[in-house]
Every structure is written in C-alpha cells, then in structure tokens.
N, CA, C and O of each residue as an XYZ file, in Angstrom:
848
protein
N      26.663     15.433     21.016
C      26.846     15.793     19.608
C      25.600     15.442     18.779
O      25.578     15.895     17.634
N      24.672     14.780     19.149
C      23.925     14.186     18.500
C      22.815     14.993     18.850
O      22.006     15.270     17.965
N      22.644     15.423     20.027
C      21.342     16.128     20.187
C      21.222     17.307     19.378
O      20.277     17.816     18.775
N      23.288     17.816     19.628
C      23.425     19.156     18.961
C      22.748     19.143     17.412
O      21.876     19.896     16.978
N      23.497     17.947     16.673
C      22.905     17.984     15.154
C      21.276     17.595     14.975
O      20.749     17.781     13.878
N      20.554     17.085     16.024
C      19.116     16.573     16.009
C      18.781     18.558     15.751
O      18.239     18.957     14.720
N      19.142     19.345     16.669
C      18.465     20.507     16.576
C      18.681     21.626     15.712
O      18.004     22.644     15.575
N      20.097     21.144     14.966
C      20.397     21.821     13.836
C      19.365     21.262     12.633
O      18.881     21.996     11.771
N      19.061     19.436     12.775
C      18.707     19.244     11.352
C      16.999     20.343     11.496
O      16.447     20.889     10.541
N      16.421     20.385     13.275
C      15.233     20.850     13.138
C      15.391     21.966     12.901
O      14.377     22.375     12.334
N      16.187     22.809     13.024
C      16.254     24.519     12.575
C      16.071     24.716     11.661
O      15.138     25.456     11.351
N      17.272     23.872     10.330
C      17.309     24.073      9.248
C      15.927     23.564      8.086
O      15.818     23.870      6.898
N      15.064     22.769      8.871
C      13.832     22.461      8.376
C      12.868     23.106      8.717
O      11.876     23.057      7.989
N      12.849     23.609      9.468
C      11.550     24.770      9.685
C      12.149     25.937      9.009
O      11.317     26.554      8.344
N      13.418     26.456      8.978
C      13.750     27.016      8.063
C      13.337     27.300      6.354
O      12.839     28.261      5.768
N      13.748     26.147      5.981
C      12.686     25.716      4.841
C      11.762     25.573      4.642
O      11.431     25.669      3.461
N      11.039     25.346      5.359
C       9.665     25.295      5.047
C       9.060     26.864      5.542
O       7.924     27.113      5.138
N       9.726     27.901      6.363
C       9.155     29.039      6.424
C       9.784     29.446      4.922
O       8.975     30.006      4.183
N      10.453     29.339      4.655
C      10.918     29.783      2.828
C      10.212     29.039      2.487
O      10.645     29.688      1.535
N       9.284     28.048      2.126
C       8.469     27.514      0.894
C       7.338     28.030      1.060
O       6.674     28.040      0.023
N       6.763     28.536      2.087
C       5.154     28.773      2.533
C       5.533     30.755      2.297
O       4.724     31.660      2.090
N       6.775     30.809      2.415
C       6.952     33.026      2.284
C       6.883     32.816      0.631
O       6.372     33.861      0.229
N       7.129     32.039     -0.412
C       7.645     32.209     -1.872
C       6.127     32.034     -2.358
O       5.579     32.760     -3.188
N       5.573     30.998     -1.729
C       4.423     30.878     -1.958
C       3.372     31.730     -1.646
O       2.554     31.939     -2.542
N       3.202     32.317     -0.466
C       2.774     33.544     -0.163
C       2.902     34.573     -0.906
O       1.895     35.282     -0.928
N       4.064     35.039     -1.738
C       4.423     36.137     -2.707
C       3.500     35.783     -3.924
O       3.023     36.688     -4.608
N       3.223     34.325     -4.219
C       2.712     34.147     -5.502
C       0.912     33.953     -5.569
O       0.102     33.636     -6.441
N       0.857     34.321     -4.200
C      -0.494     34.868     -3.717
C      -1.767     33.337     -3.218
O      -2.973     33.171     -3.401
N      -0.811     32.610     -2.633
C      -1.285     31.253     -2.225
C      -0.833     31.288     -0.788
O       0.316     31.225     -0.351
N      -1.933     31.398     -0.169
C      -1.729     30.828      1.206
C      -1.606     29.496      2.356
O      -2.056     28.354      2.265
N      -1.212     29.818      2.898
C      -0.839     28.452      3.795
C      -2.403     27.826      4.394
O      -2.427     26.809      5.087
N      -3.686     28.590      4.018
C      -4.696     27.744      3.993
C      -4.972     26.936      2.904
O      -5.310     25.753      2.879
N      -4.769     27.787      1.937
C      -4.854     27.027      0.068
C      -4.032     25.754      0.716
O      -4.579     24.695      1.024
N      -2.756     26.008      0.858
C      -1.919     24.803      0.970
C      -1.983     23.095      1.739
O      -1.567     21.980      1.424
N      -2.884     23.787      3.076
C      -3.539     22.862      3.707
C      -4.479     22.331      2.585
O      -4.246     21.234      2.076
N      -5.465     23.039      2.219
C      -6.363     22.157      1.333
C      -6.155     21.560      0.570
O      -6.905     20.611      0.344
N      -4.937     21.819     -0.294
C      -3.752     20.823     -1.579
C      -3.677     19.231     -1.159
O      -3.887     18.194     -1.789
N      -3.164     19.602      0.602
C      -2.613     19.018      1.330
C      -3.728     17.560      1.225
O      -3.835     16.668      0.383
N      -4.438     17.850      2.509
C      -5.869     16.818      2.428
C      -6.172     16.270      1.398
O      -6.140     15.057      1.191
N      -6.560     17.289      0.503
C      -6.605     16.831     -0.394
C      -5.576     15.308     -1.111
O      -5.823     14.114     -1.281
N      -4.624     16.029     -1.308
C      -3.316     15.046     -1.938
C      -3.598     13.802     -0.470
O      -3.212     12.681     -0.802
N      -3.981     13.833      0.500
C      -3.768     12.450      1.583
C      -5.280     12.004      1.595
O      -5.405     10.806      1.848
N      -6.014     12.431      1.462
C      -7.627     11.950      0.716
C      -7.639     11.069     -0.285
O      -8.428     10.124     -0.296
N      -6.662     11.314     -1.336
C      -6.392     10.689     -3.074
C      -5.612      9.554     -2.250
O      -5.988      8.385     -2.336
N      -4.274     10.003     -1.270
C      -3.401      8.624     -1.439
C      -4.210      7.466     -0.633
O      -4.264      6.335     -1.116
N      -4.782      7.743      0.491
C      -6.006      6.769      1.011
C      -6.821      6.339      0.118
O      -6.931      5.131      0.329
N      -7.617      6.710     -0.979
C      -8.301      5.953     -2.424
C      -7.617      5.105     -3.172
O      -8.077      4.205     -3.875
N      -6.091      5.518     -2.951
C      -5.235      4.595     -4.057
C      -4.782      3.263     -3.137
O      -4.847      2.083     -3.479
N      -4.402      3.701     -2.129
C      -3.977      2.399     -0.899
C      -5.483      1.587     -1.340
O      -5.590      0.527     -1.956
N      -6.940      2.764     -0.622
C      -7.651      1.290     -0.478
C      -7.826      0.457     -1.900
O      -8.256     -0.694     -1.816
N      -7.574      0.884     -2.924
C      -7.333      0.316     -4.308
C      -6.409     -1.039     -4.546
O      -6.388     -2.164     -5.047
N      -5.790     -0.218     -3.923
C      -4.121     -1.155     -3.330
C      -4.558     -2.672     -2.288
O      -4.686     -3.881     -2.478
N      -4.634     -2.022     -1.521
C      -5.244     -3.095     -0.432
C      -5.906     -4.477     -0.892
O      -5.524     -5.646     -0.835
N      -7.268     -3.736     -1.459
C      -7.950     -4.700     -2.163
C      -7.354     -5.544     -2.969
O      -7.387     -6.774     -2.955
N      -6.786     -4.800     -3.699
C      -6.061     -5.919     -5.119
C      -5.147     -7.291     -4.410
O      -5.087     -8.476     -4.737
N      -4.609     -6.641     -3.493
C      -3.617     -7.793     -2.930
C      -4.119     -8.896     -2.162
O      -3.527     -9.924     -1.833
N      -6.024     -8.313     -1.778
C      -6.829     -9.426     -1.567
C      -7.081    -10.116     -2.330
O      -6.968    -11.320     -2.099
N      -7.521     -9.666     -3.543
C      -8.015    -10.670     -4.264
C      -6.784    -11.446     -4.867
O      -7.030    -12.402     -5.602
N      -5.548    -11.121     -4.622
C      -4.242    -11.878     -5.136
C      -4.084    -13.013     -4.407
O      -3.576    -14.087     -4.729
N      -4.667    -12.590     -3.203
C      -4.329    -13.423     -2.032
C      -5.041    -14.776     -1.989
O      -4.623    -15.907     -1.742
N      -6.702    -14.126     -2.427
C      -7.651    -15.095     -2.621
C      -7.447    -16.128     -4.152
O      -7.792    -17.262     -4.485
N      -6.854    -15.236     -4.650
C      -6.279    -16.580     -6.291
C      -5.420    -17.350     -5.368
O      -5.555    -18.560     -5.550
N      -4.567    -17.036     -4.422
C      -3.639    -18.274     -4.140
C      -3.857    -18.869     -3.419
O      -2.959    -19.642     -3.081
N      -4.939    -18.923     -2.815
C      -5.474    -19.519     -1.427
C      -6.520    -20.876     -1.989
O      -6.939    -21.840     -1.349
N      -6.718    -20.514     -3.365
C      -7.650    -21.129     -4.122
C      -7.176    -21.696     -5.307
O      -7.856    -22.020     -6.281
N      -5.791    -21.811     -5.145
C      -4.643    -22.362     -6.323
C      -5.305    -23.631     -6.792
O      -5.565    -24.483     -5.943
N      -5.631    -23.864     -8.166
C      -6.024    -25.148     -8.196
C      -5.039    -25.977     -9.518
O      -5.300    -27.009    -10.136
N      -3.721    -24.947     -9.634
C      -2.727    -25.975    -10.863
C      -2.451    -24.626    -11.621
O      -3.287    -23.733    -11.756
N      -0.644    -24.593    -12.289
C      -0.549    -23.868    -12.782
C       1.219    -23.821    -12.503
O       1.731    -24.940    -12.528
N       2.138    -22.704    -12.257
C       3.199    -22.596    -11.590
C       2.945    -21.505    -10.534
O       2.517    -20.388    -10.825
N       3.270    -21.949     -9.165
C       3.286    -21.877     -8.167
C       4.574    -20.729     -7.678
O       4.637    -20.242     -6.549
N       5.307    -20.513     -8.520
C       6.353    -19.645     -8.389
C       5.371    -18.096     -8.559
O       5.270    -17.127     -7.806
N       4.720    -18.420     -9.955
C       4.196    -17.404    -10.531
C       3.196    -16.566     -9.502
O       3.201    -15.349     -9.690
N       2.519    -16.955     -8.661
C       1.555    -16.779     -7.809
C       2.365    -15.954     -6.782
O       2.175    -14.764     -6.528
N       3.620    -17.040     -6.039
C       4.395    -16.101     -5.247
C       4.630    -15.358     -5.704
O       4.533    -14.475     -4.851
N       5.100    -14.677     -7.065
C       5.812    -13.580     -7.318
C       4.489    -12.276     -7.363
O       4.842    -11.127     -7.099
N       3.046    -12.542     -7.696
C       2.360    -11.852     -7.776
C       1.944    -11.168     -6.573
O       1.757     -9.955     -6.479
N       1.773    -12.276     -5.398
C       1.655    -11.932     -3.957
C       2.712    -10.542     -3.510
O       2.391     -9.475     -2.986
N       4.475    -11.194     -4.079
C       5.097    -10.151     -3.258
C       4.628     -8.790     -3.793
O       4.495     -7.864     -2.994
N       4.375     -8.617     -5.078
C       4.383     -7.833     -6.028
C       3.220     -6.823     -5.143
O       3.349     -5.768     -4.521
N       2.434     -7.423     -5.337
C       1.003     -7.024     -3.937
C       1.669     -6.102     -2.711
O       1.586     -4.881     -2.574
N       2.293     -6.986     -1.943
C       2.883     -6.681     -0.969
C       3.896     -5.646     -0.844
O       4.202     -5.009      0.164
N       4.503     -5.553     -2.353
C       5.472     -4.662     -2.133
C       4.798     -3.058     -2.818
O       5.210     -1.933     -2.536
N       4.047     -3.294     -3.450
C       2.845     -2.472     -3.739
C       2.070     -1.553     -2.711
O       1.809     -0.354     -2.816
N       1.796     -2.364     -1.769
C       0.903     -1.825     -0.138
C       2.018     -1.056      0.149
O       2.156      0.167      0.171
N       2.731     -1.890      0.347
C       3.962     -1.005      0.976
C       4.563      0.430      1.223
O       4.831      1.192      2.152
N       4.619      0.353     -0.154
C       4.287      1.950     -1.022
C       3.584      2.763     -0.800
O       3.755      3.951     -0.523
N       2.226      1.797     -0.974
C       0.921      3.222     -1.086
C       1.005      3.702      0.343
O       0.927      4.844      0.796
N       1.273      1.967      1.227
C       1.651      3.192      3.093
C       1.926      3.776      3.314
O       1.197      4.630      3.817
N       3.287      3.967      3.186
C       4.008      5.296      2.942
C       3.439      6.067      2.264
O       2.508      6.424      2.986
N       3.364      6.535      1.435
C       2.562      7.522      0.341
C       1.669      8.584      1.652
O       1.675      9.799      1.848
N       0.715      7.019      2.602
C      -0.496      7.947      2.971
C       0.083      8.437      3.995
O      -0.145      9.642      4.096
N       0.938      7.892      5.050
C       1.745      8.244      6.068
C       2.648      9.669      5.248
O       2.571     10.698      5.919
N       2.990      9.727      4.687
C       3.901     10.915      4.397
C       2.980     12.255      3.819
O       3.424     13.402      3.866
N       2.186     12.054      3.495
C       0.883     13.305      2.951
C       0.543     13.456      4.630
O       0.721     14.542      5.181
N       0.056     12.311      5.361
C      -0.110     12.731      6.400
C       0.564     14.116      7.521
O       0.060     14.875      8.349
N       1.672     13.930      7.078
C       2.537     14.460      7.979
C       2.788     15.381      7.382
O       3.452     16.214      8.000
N       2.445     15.694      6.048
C       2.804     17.465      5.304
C       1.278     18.019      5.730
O       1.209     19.247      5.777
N       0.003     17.264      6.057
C      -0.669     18.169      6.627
C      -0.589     18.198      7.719
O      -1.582     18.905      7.890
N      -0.303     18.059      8.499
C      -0.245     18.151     10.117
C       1.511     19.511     10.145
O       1.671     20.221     11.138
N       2.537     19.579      8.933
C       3.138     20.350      9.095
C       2.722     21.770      8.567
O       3.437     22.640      9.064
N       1.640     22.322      7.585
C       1.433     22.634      7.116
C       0.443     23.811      7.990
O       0.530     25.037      7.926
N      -0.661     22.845      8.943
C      -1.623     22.776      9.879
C      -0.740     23.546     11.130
O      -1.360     24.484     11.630
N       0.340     23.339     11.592
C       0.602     23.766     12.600
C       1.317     25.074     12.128
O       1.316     25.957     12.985
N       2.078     25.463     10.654
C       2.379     26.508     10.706
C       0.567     27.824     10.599
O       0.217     28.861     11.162
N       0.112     27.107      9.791
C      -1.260     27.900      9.820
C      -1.679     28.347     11.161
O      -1.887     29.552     11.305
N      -1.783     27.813     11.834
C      -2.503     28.262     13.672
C      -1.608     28.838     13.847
O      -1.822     29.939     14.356
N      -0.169     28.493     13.563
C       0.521     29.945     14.342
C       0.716     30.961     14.279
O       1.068     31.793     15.114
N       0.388     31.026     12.706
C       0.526     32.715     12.217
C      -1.061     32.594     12.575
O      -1.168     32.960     13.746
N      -1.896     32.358     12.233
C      -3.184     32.581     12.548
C      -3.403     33.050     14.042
O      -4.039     34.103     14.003
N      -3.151     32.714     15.219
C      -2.870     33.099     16.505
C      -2.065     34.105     16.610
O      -2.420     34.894     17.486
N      -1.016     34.416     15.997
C      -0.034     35.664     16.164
C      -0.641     36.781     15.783
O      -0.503     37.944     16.160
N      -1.509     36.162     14.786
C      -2.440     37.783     13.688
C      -3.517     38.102     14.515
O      -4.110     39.181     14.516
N      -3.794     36.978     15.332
C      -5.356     37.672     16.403
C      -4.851     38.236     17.425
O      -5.655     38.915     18.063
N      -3.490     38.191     17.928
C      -2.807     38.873     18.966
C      -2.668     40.381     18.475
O      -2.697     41.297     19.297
N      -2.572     40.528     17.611
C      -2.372     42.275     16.822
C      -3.525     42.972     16.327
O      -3.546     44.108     15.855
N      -4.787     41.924     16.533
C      -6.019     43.297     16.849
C      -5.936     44.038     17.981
O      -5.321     43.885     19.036
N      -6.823     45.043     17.480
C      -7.366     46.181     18.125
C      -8.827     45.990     18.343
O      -9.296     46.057     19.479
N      -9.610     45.740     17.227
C     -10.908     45.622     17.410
C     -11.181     44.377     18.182
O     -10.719     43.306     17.789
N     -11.978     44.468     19.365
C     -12.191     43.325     20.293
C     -12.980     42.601     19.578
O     -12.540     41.459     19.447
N     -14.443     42.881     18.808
C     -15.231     42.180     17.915
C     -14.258     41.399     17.385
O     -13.948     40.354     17.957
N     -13.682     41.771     16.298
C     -13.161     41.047     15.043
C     -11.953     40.028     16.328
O     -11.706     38.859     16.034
N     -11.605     40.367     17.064
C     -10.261     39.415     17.734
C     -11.542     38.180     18.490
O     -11.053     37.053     18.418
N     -12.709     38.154     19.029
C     -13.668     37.120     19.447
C     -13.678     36.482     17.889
O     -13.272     35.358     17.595
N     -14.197     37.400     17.037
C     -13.922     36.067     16.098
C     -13.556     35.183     15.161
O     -13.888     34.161     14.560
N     -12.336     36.403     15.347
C     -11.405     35.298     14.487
C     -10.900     34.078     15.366
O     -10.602     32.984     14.887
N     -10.838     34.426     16.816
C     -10.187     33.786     17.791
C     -11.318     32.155     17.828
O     -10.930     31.004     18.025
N     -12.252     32.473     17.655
C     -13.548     31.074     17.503
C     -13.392     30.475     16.459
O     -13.070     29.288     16.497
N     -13.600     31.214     15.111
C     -13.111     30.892     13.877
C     -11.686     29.731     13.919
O     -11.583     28.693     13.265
N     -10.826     30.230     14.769
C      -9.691     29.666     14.738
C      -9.525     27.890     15.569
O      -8.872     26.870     15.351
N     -10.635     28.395     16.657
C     -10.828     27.184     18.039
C     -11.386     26.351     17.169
O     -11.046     25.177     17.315
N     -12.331     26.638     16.084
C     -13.511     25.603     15.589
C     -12.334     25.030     14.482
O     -11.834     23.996     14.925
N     -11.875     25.353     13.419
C     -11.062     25.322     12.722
C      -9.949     24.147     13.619
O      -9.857     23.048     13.072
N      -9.397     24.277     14.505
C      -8.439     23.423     15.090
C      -9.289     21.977     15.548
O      -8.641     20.933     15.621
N     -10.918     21.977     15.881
C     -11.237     21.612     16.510
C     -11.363     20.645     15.471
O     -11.080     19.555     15.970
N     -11.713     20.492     14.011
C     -12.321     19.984     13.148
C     -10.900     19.267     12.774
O     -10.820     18.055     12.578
N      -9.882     20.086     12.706
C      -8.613     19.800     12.088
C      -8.024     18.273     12.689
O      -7.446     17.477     11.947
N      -8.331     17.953     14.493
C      -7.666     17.407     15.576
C      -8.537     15.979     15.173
O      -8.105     14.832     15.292
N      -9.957     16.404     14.637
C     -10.734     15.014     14.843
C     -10.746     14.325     13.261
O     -11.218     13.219     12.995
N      -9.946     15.503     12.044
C      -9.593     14.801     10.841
C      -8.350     13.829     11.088
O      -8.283     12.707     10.588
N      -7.504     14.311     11.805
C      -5.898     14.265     11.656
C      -6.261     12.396     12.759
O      -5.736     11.294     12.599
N      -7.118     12.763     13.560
C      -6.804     11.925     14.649
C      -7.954      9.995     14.014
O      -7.958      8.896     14.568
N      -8.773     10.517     12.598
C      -9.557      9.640     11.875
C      -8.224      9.249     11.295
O      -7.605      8.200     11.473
N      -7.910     10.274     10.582
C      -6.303      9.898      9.265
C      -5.325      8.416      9.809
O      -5.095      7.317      9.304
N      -4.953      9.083     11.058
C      -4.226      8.239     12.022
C      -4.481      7.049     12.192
O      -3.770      6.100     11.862
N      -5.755      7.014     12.844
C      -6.254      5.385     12.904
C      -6.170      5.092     11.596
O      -5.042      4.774     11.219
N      -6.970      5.102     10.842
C      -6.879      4.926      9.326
C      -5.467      3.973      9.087
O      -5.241      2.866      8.600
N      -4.669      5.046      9.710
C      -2.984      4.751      8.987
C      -2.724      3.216      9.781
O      -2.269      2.112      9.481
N      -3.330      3.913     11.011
C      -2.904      2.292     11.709
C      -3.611      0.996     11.735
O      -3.657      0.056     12.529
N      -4.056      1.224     10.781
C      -4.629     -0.423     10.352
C      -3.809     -0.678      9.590
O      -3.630     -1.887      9.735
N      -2.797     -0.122      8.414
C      -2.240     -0.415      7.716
C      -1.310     -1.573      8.040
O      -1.498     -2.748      7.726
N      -0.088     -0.981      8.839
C       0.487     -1.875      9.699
C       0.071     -3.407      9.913
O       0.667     -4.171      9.154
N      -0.758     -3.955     10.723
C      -1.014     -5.383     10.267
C      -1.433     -5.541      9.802
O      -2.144     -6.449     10.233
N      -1.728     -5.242      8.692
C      -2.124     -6.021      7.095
C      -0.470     -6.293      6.769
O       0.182     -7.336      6.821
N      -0.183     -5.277      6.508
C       0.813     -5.144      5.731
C       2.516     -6.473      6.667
O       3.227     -7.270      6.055
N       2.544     -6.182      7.986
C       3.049     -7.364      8.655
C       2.426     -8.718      8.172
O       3.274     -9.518      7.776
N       0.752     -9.270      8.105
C       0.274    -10.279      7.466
C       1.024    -11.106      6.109
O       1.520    -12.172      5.743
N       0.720     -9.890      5.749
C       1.205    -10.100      3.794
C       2.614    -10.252      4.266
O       2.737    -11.402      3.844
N       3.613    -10.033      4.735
C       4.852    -10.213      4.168
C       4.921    -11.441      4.799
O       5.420    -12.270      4.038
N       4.524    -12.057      6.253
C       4.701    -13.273      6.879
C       4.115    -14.302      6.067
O       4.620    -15.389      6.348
N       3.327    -14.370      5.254
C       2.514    -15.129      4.522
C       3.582    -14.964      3.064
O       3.530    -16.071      2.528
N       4.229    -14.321      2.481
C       4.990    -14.275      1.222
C       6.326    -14.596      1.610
O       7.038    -15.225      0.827
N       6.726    -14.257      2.664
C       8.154    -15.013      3.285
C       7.842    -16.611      3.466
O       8.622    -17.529      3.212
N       6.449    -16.719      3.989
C       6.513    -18.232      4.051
C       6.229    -19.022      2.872
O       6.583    -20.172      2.612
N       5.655    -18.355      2.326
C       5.679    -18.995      0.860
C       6.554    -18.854     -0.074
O       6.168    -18.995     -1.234
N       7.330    -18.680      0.074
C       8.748    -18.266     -0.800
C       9.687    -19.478     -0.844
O      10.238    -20.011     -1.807
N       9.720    -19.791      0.583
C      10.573    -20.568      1.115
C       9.806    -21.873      1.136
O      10.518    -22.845      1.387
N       8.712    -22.088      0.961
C       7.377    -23.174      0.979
C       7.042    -23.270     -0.586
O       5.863    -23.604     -0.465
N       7.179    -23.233     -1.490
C       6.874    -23.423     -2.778
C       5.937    -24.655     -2.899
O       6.444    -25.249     -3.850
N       5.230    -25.140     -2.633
C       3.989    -26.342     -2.661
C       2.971    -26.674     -1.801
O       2.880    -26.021     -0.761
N       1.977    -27.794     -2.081
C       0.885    -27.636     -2.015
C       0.268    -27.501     -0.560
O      -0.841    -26.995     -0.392
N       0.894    -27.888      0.280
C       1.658    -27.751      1.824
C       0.976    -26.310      2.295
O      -0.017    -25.956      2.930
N       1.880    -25.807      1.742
C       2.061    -23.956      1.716
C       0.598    -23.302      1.671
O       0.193    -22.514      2.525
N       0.019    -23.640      0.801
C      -1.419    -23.351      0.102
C      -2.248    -23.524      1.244
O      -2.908    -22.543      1.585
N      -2.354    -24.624      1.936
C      -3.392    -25.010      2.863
C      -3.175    -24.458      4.233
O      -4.062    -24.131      5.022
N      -1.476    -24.378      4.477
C      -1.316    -23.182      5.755
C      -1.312    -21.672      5.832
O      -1.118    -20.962      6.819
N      -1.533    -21.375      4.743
C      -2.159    -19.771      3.621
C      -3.513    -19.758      3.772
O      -4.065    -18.716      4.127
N      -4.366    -21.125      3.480
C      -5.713    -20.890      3.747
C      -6.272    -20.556      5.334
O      -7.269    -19.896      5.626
N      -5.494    -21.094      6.084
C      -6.027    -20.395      7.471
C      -5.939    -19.271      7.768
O      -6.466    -18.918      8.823
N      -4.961    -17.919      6.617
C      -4.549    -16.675      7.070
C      -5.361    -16.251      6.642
O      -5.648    -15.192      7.200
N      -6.333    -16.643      5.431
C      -7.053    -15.593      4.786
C      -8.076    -14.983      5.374
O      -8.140    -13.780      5.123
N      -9.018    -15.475      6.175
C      -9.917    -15.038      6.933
C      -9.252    -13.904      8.193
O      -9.557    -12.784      8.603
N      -8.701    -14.433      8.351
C      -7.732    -13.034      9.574
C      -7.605    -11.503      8.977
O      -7.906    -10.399      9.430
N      -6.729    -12.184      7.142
C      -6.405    -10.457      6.755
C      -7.190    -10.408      5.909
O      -6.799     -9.640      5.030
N      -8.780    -11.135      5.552
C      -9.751     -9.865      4.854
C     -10.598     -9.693      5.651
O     -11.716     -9.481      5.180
N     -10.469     -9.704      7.060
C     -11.046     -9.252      8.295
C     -10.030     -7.985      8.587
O     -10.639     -7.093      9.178
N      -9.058     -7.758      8.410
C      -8.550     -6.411      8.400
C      -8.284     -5.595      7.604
O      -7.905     -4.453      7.866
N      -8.481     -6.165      6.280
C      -8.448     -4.983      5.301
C      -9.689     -4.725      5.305
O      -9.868     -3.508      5.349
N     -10.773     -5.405      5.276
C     -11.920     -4.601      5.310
C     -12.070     -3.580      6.535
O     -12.806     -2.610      6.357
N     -11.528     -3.708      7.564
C     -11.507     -2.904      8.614
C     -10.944     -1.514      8.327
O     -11.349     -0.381      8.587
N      -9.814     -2.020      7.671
C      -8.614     -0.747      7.150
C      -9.668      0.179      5.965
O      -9.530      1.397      5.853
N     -10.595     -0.523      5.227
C     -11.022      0.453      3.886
C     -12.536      1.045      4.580
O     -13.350      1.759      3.995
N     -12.621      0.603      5.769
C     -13.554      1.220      6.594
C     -12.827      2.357      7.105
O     -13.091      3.354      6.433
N     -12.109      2.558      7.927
C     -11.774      3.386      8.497
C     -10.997      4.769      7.546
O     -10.790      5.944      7.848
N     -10.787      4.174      6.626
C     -10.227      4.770      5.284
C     -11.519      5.929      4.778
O     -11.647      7.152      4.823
N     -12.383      4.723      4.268
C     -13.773      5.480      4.093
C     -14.268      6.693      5.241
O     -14.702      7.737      4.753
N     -14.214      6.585      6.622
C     -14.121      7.544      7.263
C     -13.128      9.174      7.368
O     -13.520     10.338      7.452
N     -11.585      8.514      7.311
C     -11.315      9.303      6.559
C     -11.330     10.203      5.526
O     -11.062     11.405      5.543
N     -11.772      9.284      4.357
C     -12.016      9.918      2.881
C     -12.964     11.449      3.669
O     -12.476     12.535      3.981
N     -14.339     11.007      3.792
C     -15.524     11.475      4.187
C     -15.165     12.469      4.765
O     -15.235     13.528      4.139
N     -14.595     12.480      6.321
C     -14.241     13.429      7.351
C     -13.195     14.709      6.188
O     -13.347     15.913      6.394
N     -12.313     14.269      5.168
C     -11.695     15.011      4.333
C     -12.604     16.170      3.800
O     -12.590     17.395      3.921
N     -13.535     15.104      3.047
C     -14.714     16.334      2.508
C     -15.034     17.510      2.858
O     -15.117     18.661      2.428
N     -15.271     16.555      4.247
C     -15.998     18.285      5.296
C     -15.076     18.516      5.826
O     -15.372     18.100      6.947
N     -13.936     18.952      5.918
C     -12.796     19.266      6.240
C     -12.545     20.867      5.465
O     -12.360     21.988      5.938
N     -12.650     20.288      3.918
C     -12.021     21.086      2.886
C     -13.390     21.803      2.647
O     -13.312     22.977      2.287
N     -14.766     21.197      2.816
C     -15.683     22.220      2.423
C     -15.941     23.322      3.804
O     -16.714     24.278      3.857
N     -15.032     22.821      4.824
C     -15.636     24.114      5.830
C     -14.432     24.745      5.504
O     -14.653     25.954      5.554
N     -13.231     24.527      5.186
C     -12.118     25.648      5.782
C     -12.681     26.978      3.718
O     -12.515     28.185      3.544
N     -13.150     26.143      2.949
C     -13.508     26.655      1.566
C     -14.520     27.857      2.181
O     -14.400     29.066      1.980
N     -15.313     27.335      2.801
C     -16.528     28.461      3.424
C     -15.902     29.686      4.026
O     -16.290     30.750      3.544
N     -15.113     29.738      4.874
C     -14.322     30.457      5.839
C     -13.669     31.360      4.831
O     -12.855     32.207      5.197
C-alpha cells in the first residue's frame, strides 16, 4: 500500500509540475528562462546562508570571549544563530532541488525535440549543444552539493554546543565552548569556500545557457 501511494504521490507531482512549466510556456517563458530564475534564486540563497553562517561565528566568538554580563542572554543569541542557519539550509537545499527538477524536465523535452529532426546538420547540433549544456549543468549541480554538504556539520556543531550550554549556564560552560571554536571556524570557513565556488560556477552557468 505504501509503495502504491509512494507512486501515486510521484504521478501526481510530475503532473504538476508538467502544468506549471505548460501555463508558463503559454505566457511565453520557457523552461530554460526558468532554470535560470532557478540558479539564480540558489546562487542568492548560498549569499544569504554564507551571511548567515558568518554571523553565528562571530556570535559564537562573543561567547567564547564572555567577559561579564548575563549569560542567559548570550545563550539565547547563539540559539537564535543556530536556528537562523538552520533555515537558510534549507532555503539552499530546497532551491537546490527546484533546479535539478526544472533541469531534468529541460533535457527531456530538449532530447525529444532533437529526435524529430530531419535536418542531420541542425540534429549534430543541437544534440552537442545539449551534451555541453548537461555537461556544465552536472559539474554546477555536483559544486552546489558539496557546498550543501558542509552545511551539515556546522550546523550539528552549533546545536551540540547550544544544547550544552543551555543546560550549562556558567563559567564552566565558556571554557568547554572555547575548545569548539577552532573546529567550527575551521568549517565554516570551509563551507563559505566552497559556497564561493558555487556562487562563481553559477555565473558561468547562467552566462553560457544566456549565450545559447
């Protein structure tokens, strides 16, 4: 029963989404425009994460460097951080995955339409056009990815470090916080590296499929 409804929920979603990309098509926007929206919109949410990221370093680094004040207040800023990242993860993980859905309906009508030439010229090259196009697409999607997966332990870091300080409210707390810090701004800087690659690889992403 379960597999049955797993393949109903997938019918009824490709369903939809061939109705959002045909309405859109009528209004004279194509499912390449759409890809480029796309990147685009997961280009921006990677700028705002690494925005994100950062801030919750330097939140991290006020409390690591607590020198008097209320100590509640600090935790609450940390989770605030934390629950912040959180967000923007998701954010980039979910843009992710509307271009990669977006991307795979494109190649397929794109492949179906080079199957219905006649002219052998024009079917070589749209058919290259199409190989290079996928080829560029596989090594954005597959930067995006890593990208995404740095997120993950940071984001495990920060909450083990705000759970323990939650429950740790003093000066105790502070000094077993100071040994984490070097670990996670050794991975967020890793994460706004690989981010930065991303960003970049986006660029030329959107300025070749713009050329085409």
């Amino acid at each position: 029963m379960k597999i049955l409804i797993s393949f109903a929920l997938v019918a009824l979603l490709a369903s939809c989404q061939s109705a959002y990309y045909a309405a859109w098509e009528k209004l004279g926007v194509e499912k390449r425009d759409i890809l480029v929206d796309r990147v685009e919109d997961a280009k921006d949410s990677q700028e705002d994460a690494q925005q994100q990221f950062s801030s919750a370093l330097e939140e991290f680094s006020q409390l690591v460097n607590f020198d008097g004040g209320k100590l509640q207040d600090v935790y609450e800023e940390l989770r605030d951080q934390y629950e912040a990242s959180k967000a923007s993860a998701e954010q980039v993980s979910g843009r992710i995955d509307k271009v990669e859905s977006v991307a795979e309906a494109l190649f397929d009508e794109w492949q179906e339409e080079i199957d219905t030439y006649t002219n052998a010229s024009f079917k070589r090259d749209s058919s290259r056009q199409l190989r290079d196009t996928q080829r560029r697409y596989k090594s954005l999607v597959s930067t995006m990815r890593r990208a995404e997966s740095k997120m993950q332990p940071v984001l495990s870091a920060l909450n083990d470090n705000v759970l323990y300080l939650k429950h740790n409210l003093n000066a105790s707390a502070i000094g077993a916080l100071q040994g984490e810090f070097g670990g996670i701004k050794k991975e967020i800087n890793q994460l706004i590296s690989e981010m930065n690659k991303a960003i970049s690889e986006s660029n030329q992403f959107i300025s070749s499929l713009e050329k085409n």
